[in-house]
C-alpha positions, 0 to 999 in steps of 0.5 A, a space after each residue: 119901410 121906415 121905421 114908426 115913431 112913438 113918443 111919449 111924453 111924461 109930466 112931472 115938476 120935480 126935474 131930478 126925478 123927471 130926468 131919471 125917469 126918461 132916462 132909465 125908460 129910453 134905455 130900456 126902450 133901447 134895449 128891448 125890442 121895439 117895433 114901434 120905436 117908443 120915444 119918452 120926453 118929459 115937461 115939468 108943467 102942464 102947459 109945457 106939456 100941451 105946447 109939445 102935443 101941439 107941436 109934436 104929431 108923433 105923440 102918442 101917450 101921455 104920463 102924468 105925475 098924480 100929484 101934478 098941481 100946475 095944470 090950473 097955474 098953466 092955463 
C-alpha cells in the first residue's frame, strides 16, 4: 500500500525565517514516525499561498504567520 501524503503549507514574508522554519520541521518530520507522510512548504504571500492549494491536492493544512498583511495587497 502506497504510502499517504500530507502537506502543509506554512505563509510567512520574512523568507530567511520561512526557510528555517521548513527546514528545522522537514527534518524532524524525517526523523520521527510519520504515518501519514507529513510534507511542509511555505510561500511568502497570501496569493502564492491560494495558487499552491489550487494546484496541489495533497494539501492538508495550512499555517499562517500572525502578522501576515499581504493577504488584502494579493487579491
Amino acid at each position: 500500500m502506497k504510502k499517504p501524503i500530507s502537506r502543509i503549507l506554512i505563509i510567512n514574508d520574512e523568507k530567511l525565517v520561512l526557510k528555517e522554519l521548513i527546514k528545522g520541521l522537514n527534518a524532524a518530520a524525517k526523523s520521527m514516525e510519520n504515518p501519514f507522510g507529513i510534507l511542509f512548504s511555505g510561500v511568502t504571500t497570501a496569493h502564492e499561498a491560494l495558487q499552491s492549494i489550487e494546484q496541489d491536492g495533497d494539501i492538508q493544512g495550512l499555517v499562517v504567520d500572525d502578522r501576515l498583511y499581504t493577504l488584502k495587497k494579493a487579491l
